[in-house]
N, C-alpha and C positions, 0 to 999 in steps of 0.2 A: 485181373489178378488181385487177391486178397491182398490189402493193406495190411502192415506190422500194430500190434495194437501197442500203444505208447502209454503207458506208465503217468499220470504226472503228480506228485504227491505235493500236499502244504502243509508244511509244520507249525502251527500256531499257539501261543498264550497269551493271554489279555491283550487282545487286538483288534479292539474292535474297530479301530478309526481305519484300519490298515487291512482288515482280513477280504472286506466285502470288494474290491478293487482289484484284488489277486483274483479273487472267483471267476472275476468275470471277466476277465483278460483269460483262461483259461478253459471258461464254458462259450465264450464266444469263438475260440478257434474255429479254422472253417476245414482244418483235418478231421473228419469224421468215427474216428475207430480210437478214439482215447477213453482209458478209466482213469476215473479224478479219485484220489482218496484225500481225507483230510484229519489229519491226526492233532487233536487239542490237548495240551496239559491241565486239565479242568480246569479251563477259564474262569475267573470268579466277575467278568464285566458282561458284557452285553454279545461277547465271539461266539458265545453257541446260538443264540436269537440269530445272528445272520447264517451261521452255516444251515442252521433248520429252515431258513427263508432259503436257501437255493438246493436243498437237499433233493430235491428230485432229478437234479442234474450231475448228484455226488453218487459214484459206486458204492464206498466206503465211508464211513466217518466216526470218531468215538471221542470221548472229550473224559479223558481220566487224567488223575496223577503220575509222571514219568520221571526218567533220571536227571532231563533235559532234553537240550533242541539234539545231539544223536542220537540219544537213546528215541527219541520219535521220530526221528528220521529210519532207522533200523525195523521200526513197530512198520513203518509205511512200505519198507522194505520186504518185510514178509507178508504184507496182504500182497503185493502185488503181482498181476498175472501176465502184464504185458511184454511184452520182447524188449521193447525197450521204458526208462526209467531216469524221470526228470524231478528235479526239486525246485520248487517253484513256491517258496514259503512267504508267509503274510509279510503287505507291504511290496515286494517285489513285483513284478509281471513280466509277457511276454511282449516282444519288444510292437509287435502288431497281432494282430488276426490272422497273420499267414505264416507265421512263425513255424509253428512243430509241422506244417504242410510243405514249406520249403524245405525242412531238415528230412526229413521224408524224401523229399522227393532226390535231395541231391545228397544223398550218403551213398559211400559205397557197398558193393556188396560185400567187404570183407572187414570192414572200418568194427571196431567193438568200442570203442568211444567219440564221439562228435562233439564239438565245440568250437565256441565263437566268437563273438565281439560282445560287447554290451555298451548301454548307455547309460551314464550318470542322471542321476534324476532331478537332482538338485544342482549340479553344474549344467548338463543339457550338454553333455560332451560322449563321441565314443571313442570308448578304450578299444585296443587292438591289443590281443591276447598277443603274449609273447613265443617270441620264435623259440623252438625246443633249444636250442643250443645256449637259453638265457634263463630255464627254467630252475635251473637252482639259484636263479638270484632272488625272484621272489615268486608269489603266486600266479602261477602260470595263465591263470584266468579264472574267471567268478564261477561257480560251483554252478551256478541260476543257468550259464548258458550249455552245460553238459549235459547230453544223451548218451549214456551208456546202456550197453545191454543188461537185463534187467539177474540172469543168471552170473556174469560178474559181481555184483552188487549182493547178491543174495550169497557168494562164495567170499565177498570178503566184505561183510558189512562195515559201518565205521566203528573203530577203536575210538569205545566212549572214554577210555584212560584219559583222551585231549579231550578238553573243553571248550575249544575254541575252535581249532584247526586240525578237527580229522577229515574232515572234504580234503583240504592239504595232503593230509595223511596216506590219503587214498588215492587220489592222484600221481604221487611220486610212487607209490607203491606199484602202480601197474604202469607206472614211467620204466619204473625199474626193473619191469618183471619183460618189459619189451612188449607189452600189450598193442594192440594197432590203432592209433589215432589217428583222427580224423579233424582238419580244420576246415571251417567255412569262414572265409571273409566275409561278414554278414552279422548286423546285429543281431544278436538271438535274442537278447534280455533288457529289461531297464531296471537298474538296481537302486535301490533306496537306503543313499550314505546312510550311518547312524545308526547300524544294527549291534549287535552284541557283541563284535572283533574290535567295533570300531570304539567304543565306547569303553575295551580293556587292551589299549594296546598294546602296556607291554607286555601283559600276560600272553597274547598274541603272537608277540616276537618272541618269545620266551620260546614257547610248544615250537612255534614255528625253526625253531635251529634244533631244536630236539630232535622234530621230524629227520633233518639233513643230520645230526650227528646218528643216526640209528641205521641212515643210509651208509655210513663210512664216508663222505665226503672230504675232500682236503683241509687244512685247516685255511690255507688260501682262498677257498670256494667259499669258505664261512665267513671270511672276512670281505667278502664281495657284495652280501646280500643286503637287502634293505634291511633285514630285521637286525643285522646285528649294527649296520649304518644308522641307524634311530633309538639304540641302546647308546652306541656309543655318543652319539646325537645328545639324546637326551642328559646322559652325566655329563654334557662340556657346559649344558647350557645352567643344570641345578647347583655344577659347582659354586656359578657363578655367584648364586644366591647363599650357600654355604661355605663362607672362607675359608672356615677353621680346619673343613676336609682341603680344602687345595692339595695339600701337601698328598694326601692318602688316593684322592684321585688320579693326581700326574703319577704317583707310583705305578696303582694298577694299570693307566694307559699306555706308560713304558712297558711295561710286562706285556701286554697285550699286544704292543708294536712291535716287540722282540721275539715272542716265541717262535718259535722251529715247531717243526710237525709231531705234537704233543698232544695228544688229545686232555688228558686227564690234567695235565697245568692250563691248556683253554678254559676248559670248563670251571676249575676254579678261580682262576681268575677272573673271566668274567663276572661271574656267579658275586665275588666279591666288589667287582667294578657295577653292579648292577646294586648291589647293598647300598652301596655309599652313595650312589645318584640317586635313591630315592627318599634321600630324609626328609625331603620336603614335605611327604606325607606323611598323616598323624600315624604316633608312639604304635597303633595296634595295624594299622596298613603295612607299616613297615615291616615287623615283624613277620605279618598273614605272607607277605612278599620275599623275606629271608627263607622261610619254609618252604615256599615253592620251588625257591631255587636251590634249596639245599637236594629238596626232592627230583627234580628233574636234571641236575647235571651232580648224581652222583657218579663214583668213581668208573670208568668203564675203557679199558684199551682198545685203541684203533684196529 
C-alpha cells in the first residue's frame, strides 16, 4: 500500500546556529515518502550556506523577504503537495528518527489532525498536551507536534492579523468547527524554549485572549486562562515597583474581580489594567503597548 506523502515545512531567518540541526532531524527520518520545503526570509548570515549544503535532500526552498514567520509559514503552505503538513521550524526537531513513521503508522483513518507530546529542550522534560476539556485554558499543545491534513491548511491558512499566535488561532478554529482530532501519547517533538512567543509575552497573551474573545467564550473561561493569569500576574508584581499607581491598580483589579458577563467593560478594563502594569518599560514601549491594546480589544458585543 502507498504511503501518505507527508508535508514537512521550516520557517527560517538568521539561523544559522539553529537551521542545520532541524534539517537533519528531518532528512534523517526513516519514513520514506516526505517533501521537505524550507522557506527563508532572506537571511542576511550564513542560513542559506547551510540550506544549499543539504539541498539535494530539500524538495523546495527559496530565501526572500516576507511579512514574517505566518506569512512563510502560508508561502510553505501553498508549495505543498502532501496529504499531510507539519511545521517543524529552525532550532526545533523531531523528537527521534522514527518520529512522522510512528505518526504514520498509528493515525486513524478518519483523524484530519494528529498530535502530541513534546520535549523541553533545555529543561529535558515532557509536556503532555492537554485534555480537550482544558483547552481553552491555554495552548492545547505546541504547533511542532501537529499533523494535519494538508487540504485543511490550504482552506484555512494562518490569519497573519496575529503575530504571534495564529498556530493558536487555527487550532481553536477547527476545535470549533468540530474538526477530528487525533492524540498520540508520544513524544512527537523537542522544542527550543526562547523563540519568538517566548521572548514577547505579553503580546502573546494579548492575541492569545483575542483568539478566545472572537470565539465568544465566557467571561469566566477568560478568567481561567494562563494568559490572562500572567497579565494579571505580571501588574501585581510591577505595581510593586510603582507605588504611585497602587491606588489605579487595585481599582482596575476590583473591576476586573467584579464584573458580570460583559464583554465590552472586560475588555476595557483589562486593556487599562494592562496599561498601568507596564510602566516599567521605557516612555515609547509603553506607548507601542497602549496601541496594541487599544487595537486589539476594541469595542465588540458578546
Amino acid at each position: 500500500m502507498k504511503k501518505d506523502l507527508v508535508t514537512i515545512v521550516t520557517v527560517t531567518y538568521n539561523a544559522e546556529d539553529l537551521l542545520e540541526e532541524t534539517i537533519l532531524s528531518v532528512i534523517n527520518q526513516t519514513y520514506d515518502n516526505i517533501e521537505y520545503i524550507i522557506i527563508d526570509g532572506a537571511s542576511t548570515d550564513g542560513t542559506v550556506d547551510i540550506i544549499k549544503k543539504y539541498e539535494d535532500h530539500i524538495d523546495y526552498w527559496v530565501s526572500e523577504p516576507d511579512g514574517g514567520i505566518y506569512y512563510a509559514m502560508n508561502k510553505g503552505i501553498e508549495k505543498a503537495t502532501g496529504k499531510w503538513i507539519n511545521f517543524m521550524n529552525a532550532g526545533d526537531t523531531f523528537f527521534d528518527t522514527e518520529t512522522v513513521a510512528y505518526v504514520m503508522e498509528h493515525k486513524h483513518d478518519n483523524a484530519e489532525l494528529i498530535y502530541g507530546n513534546y520535549k523541553k529542550k533545555k529543561a529535558n522534560i515532557i509536556v503532555r498536551a492537554l485534555e480537550q476539556k482544558n483547552w481553552l485554558k491555554t495552548m492545547p499543545f505546541n504547533h511542532q507536534t501537529l499533523f494535519s491534513k494538508t487540504e485543511l491548511a490550504k482552506q484555512y491558512p494562518f490569519d497573519t492579523s496575529y503575530k504571534i499566535v495564529a498556530d493558536h488561532h487555527f487550532i481553536m478554529n477547527m476545535y470549533h468547527q468540530k474538526r477530528r482530532f487525533q492524540y498520540l501519547n508520544q513524544a512527537l517533538a523537542i522544542f527550543s524554549e526562547g523563540g519568538f512567543a517566548n521572548q514577547n509575552t505579553v503580546k502573546m497573551c494579548i492575541e492569545s485572549l483575542k483568539v478566545l474573545i472572537e470565539h465568544n467564550v465566557s467571561l469566566d473561561e477568560l478568567y481561567q486562562t494562563s494568559w490572562y493569569n500572567y497579565l494579571y500576574g505580571t501588574e501585581q508584581s510591577y505595581h510593586k515597583l510603582q507605588k504611585k499607581h497602587t491606588e489605579e491598580v487595585a481599582k482596575m483589579a476590583w473591576q476586573l474581580s467584579t464584573l458580570q458577563e460583559n464583554h465590552t467593560l472586560f475588555k476595557k478594563s483589562l486593556s487599562e489594567l494592562i496599561a498601568i502594569s507596564i510602566w516599567k518599560h521605557p516612555i515609547k514601549k509603553f506607548r507601542a503597548y497602549k496601541k496594541l491594546l487599544s487595537r486589539y480589544f476594541q469595542q465588540k458585543q458578546p
